[in-house]
C-alpha positions as CSV (number, residue, x, y, z in Angstrom):
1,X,2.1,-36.2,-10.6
2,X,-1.3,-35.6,-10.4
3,X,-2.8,-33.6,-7.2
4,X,-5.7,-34.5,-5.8
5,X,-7.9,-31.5,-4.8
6,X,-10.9,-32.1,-2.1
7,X,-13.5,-29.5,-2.5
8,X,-14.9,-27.5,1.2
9,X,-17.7,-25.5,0.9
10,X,-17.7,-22.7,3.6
11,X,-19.2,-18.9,4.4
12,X,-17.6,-15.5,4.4
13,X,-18.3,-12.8,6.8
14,X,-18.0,-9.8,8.0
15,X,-15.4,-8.7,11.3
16,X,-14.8,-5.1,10.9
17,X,-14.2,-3.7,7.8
18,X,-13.1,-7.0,6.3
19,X,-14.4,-9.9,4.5
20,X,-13.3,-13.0,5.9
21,X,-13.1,-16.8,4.8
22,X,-12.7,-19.5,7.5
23,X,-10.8,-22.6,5.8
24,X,-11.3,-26.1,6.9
25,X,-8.1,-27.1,8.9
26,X,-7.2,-30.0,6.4
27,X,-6.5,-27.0,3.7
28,X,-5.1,-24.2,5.9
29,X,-1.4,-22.9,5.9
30,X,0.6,-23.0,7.9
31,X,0.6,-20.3,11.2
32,X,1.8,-16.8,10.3
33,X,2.5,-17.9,6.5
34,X,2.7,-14.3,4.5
35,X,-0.4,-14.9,1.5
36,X,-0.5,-13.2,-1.5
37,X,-4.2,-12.3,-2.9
38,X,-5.6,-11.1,-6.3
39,X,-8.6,-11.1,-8.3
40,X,-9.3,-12.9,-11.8
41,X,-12.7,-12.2,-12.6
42,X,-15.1,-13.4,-10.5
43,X,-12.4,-15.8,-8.9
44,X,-9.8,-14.7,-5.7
45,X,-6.8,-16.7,-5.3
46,X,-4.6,-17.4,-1.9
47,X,-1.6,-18.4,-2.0
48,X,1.6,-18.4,-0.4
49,X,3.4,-15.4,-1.2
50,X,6.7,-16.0,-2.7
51,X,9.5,-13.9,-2.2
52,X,12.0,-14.8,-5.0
53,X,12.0,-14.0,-8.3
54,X,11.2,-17.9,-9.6
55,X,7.1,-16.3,-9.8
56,X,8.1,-13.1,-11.6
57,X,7.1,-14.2,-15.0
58,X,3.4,-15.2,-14.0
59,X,3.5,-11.7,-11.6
60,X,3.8,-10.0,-14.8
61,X,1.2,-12.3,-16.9
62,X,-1.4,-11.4,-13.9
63,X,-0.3,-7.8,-13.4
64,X,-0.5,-7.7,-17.9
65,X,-4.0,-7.9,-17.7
66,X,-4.3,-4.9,-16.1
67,X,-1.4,-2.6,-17.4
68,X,-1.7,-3.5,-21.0
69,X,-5.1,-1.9,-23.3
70,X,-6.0,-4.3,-25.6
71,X,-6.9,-1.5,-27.8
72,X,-3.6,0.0,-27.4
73,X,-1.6,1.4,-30.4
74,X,1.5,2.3,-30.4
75,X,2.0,6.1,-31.6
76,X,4.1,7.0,-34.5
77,X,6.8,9.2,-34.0
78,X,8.4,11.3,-36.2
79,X,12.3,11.0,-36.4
80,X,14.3,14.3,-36.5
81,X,17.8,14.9,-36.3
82,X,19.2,16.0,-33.3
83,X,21.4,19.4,-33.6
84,X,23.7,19.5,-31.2
């Protein structure tokens, strides 16, 4: 199935100490639907924050990005025997 996506151009601004995005009613949620938001680059995604476990795996892929050094190697460790 392909989704059709209609594109809304719109403003952010200020109330408070928070940025704010009005979104054209045809693309709103829902009244008092919990959002999850994030960065990626220069992107912020909204979406509807899911509270099962069925989004875990791409939790981990976005949350990867920033846990995991791409220069990171892991450190040799010696082996000794234990004396117990």
């Amino acid at each position: 199935m392909i989704m059709q996506t209609k594109t809304f151009i719109t403003k952010q601004f200020k109330t408070g100490g928070s940025q704010v995005v009005r979104l054209s009613a045809e693309i709103a949620y829902p009244p008092n639907t919990q959002l999850s938001v994030w960065r990626e680059g220069e992107r912020i995604i909204i979406e509807p924050a899911n509270e099962s476990l069925k989004n875990a795996a791409n939790l981990f892929y976005q949350l990867s990005h920033y846990l995991i050094d791409s220069d990171f190697q892991r450190m040799e460790v010696e082996e000794t025997q234990r004396q117990w």
